[in-house]
N, C-alpha and C positions, 0 to 999 in steps of 0.2 A: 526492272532496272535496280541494280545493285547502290542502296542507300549509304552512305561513305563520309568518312571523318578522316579530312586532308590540314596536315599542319608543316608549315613550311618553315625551315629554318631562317633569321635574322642575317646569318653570316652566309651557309652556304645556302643554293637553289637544291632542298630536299625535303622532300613531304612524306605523309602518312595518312593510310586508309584505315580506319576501324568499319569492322562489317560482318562481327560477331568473328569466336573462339576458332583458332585452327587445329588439325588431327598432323602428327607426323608423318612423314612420306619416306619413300626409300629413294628418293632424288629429284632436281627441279620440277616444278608441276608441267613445264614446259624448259623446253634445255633455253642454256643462253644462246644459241648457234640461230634456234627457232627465232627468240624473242628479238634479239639485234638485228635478224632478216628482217622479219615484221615492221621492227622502227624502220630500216632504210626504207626500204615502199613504203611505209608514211613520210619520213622526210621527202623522199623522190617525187611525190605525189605536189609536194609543198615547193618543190625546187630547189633543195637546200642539198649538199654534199652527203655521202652514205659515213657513215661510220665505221670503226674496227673495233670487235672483241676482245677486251683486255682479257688475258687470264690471270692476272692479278686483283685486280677489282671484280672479276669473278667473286676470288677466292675471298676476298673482303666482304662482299656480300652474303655469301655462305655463311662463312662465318658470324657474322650476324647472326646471320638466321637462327645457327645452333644455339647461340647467346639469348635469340627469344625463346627457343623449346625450353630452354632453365628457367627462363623467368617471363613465362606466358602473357602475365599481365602490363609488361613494359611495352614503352613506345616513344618514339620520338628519337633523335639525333645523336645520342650520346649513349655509351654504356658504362654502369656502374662497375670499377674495380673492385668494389668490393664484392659484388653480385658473383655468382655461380656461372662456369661460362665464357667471364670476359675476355678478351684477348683484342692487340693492338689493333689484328687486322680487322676483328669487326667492328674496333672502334673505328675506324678508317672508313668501313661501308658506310654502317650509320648516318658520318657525318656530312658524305660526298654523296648520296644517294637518294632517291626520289625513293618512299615505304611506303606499302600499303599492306593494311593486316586484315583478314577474316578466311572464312573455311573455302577452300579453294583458289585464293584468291593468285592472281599470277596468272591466268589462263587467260587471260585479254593481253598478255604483253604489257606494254609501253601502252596501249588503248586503256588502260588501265586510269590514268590521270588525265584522260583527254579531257574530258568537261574543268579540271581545275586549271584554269588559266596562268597560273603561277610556276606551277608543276609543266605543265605543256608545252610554253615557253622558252623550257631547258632544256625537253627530249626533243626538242626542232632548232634547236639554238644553229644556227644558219656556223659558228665556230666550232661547234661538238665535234671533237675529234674520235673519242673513243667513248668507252662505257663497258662495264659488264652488269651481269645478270644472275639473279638463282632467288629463285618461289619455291621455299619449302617451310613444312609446322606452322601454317599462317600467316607467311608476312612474302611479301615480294618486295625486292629490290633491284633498283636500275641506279649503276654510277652516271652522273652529270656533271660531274667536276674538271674534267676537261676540253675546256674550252680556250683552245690556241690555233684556231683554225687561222689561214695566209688572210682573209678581207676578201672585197671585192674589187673591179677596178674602177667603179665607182658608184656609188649609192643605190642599193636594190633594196627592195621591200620585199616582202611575203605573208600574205594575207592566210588567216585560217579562222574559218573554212577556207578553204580554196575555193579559188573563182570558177563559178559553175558546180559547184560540190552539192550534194542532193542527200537527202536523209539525215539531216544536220538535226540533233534534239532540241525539243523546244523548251527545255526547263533546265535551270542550275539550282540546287538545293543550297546554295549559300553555307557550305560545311568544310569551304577551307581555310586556312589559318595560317597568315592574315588573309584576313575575311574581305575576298575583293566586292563583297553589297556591303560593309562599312558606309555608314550613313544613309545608305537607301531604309532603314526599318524594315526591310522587307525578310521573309523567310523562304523564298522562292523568287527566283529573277528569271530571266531569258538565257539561253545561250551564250556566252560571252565570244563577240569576235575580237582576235587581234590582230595583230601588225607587227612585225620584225625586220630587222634591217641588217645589211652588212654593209662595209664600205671600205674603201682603202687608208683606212685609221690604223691608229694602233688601239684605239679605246672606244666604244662607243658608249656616249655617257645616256642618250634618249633624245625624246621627241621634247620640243616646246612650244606655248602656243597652240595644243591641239584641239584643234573643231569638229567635231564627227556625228554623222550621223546615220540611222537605221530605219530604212524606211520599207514598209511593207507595197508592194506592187496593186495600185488604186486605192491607197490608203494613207494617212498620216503617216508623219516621223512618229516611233516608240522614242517615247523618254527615256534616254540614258544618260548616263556619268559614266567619268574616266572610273577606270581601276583605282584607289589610291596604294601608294607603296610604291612607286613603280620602282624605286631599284629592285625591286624581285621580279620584274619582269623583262632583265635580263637585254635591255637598252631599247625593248619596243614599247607598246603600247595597247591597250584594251579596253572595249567599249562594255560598258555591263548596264544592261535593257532593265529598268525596273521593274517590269513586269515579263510574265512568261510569251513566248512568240506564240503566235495561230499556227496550229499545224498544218501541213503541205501547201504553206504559201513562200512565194517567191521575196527576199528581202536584197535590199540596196545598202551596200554599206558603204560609206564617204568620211576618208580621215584626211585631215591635212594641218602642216604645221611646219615647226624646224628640225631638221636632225643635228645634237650637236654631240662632238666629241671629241678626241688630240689627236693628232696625227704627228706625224714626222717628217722633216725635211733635212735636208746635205746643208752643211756651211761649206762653203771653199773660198771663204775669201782670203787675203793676204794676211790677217791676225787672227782667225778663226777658221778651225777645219772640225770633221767631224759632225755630227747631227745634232740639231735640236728641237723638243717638242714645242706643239703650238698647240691654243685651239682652234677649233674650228666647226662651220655648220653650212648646213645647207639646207632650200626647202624641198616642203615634199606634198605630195597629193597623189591619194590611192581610191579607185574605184571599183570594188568589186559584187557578186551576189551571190546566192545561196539558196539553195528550197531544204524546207524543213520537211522533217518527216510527216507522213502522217499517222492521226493520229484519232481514238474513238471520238463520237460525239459529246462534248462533255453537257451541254445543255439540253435536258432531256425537253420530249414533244410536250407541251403543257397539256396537261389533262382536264379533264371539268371533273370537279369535285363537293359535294354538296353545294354547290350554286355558284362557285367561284374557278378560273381559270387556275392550274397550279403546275409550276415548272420550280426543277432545282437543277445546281448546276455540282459540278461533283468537285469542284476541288475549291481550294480556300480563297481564289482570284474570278473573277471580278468582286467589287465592294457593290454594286449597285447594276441593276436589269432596267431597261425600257419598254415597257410592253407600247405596242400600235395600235390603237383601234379599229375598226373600218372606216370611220368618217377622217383618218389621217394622226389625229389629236395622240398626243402620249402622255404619258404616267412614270415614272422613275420611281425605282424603290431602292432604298439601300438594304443590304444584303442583312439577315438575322444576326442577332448575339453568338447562336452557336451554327447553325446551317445556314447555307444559303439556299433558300428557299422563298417561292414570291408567290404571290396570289396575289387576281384581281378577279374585282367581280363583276358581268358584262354589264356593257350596258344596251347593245343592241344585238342583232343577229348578224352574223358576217365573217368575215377575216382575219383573226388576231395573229400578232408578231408579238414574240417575246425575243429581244434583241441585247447583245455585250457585245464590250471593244473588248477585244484580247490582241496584245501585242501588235496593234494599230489595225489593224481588222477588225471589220463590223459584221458579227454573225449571228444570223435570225433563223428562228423557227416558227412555223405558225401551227395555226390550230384555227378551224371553220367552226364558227359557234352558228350550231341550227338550233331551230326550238326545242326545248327540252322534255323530256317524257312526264307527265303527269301522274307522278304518285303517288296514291295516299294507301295508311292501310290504317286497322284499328284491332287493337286487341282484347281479349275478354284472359275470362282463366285460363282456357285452354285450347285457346284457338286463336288465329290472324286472319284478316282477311285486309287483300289487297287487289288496290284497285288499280287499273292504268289504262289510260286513255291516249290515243296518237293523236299528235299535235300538229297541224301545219307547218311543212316545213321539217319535219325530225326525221331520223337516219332513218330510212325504211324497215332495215337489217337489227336494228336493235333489238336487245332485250331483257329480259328482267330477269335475274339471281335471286334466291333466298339461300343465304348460305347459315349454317351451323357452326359456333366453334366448340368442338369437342376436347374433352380430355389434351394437355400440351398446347392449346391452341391453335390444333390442327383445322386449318376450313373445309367443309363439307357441304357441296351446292348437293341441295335436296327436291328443289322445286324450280322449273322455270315457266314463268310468266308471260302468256303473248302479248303481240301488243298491246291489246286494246283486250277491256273487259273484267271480271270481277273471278276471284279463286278466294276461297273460304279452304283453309288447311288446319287440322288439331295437330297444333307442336308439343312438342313435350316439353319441359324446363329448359332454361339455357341461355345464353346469350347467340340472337341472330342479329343479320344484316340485310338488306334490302339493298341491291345494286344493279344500277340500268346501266349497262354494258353497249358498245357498237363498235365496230372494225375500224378504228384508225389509222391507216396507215400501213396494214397491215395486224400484229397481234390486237386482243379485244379489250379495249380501254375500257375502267370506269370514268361513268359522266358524271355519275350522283349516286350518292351513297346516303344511307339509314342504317345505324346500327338499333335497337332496341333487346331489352334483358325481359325476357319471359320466365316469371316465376311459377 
């Protein structure tokens, strides 16, 4: 997944992607005819009217574009006059348009700001009439500024994901601007779903009063908050999950509130003719779901490691593991300074779980602690000898490594050890290690390990 720097402008709905330096092309990396196809079958998908290809706002985006090949290092909404390049019309794309820059970038369309909820928002804006397009020398551009769609003929929602939508990503990198994890502290959150509306208004101002919730299928609600800003999100609404979803599970999303905004009515009475505006609101309640993708295992199988259970989990979320016992009882650890990484040490012979909530799911792994191989060995000047005894209860299949680290670090098993019984070996200088190995699961885990330095 392409790592992305999205900044949204104050005034109009248009962003930007950083995602490393672009190379010049000989015309869009994808034409606009492609990319406006593409948004429709996403809007269509969503329920929302298809769009039309401006060849104006084409040409304002190009334009731009060329305005970034002069000055490769700019970004954001606006172009300098006095820069190399400038012209009205890519002032015009700039400031009406959704950006994103880095080397190829433009080759996902409009999918290009799906995960920025901000940006998203605009390319499905249920009013979007028109738009154009052109991805060339790094940067892609999509117009959003038109939005004068007729309304609805009365209050419709649209959920995204879409109801029943499958393969939906379980992480948002918190990298666009304004930044809808604002207040969360987080550096990673979930997915963001939102909600959009049309109605027979002339304006829609947004929701009020919103209650929502994300709930995983046999699981708690995930912790969320609104979006803040919502005037950039274009008169709907979005839920942003503190934490990242569990992959290929099934989620519940539940928003309800007001819808408010002005609409228009006829005067015809006998002193007054002609229209006048009101406000106005209505409520609302939307129930939809979604499966996430899936996705590798991130909690690796705990290992046995010099006498201690050991699992680490790969990415910067959960703060804290529960390992299970066999007699039921558990242990909580919070997560290291700089890894997360957990060790416990057994205490009986049995079933262990190493267990995290992610994104309201509880996912476990275990590990069967049998008895352990008995070890010992002793060294002289120029020799080892080790011993090892089979233990009631311990993996049949196991067995014992002496490994070498050569020259770079390189490991080199030199000697293996059977179960049970005594080996006298003359090593030469070096640093070895002592490792009783068994099949867990499939490839051959270490249980326990000895390094010693042979001089």
């Amino acid at each position: 997944m392409r790592r992305s720097f999205i900044v949204l402008s104050s005034l109009l709905v248009a962003g930007c992607v950083l995602a490393g330096a672009g190379s010049a092309s000989a015309g869009s990396v994808i034409s606009p005819e492609k990319a406006v196809a593409e948004l429709n079958a996403w809007r269509a998908k969503v329920g929302v009217a298809p769009v039309t290809l401006d060849a104006q706002r084409t040409a304002d985006c190009r334009a731009h574009a060329k305005y970034h090949r002069r000055n490769p290092g700019s970004s954001g909404h606006v172009e300098d006059p006095s820069k190399p390049g400038y012209s009205k019309a890519g002032s015009r794309g700039a400031a009406s348009s959704v950006l994103a820059y880095g080397l190829g970038v433009g080759r996902l369309g409009a999918r290009e700001w799906e995960g920025a909820v901000y940006h998203r928002t605009s390319l499905l804006d249920p009013r979007l009439t028109a738009t154009g397009f052109w991805a060339e020398y790094g940067i892609a551009c999509m117009a959003v500024f038109d939005q004068e769609g007729p309304g609805t003929q009365s209050v419709t929602s649209y959920p995204y994901p879409v109801n029943g939508q499958t393969r939906v990503e379980t992480t948002f990198g918190c990298n666009e601007v304004p930044n809808p994890c604002d207040g969360s502290g987080a550096a990673e959150v979930g997915f963001i779903p939102s909600l959009q509306f049309d109605a027979p208004w002339r304006r829609i101002d947004g929701p009020q009063g919103v209650q929502g919730s994300i709930t995983p299928d046999g699981g708690t609600p995930v912790p969320v908050g609104l979006a803040p800003r919502p005037e950039n999100l274009n008169g709907g609404l979005a839920l942003v999950p503190r934490t990242p979803l569990a992959p290929n599970a099934w989620y519940t999303v539940r928003a309800s509130g007001t819808l408010t905004g002005t609409a228009v009515r006829e005067l015809n009475g006998p002193e007054f003719f002609g229209t006048e505006s009101y406000d106005t609101s209505e409520p609302f309640s939307r129930t939809w779901r979604f499966r996430t993708a899936a996705g590798p295992p991130l909690l690796e199988v705990p290992s046995l490691l010099n006498g201690r259970l050991v699992t680490t989990y790969s990415s910067r979320l959960p703060s804290a593991l529960t390992w299970v016992r066999p007699d039921g009882s558990t242990v909580t650890q919070a997560a290291g300074a700089r890894t997360h990484t957990w060790r416990l040490k057994p205490t009986a012979y049995g079933r262990y779980q190493a267990c995290i909530t992610r994104g309201g799911v509880r996912e476990c792994v275990a590990f069967v602690y049998r008895a352990a191989q008995h070890v010992s060995f002793s060294v002289t000047a120029r020799s080892v000898t080790i011993r090892s005894a089979d233990a009631k209860g311990t993996v049949r299949r196991a067995r014992l490594f002496v490994h070498r680290y050569v020259a770079g670090g390189t490991k080199v098993t030199t000697l293996r050890v059977p179960l049970s019984g005594t080996v006298r070996r003359a090593l030469p200088p070096g640093t070895w290690m002592v490792v009783l190995a068994a099949p867990q699961q499939g490839p051959w885990r270490e249980l326990r390990e000895t390094r010693f330095t042979h001089r």
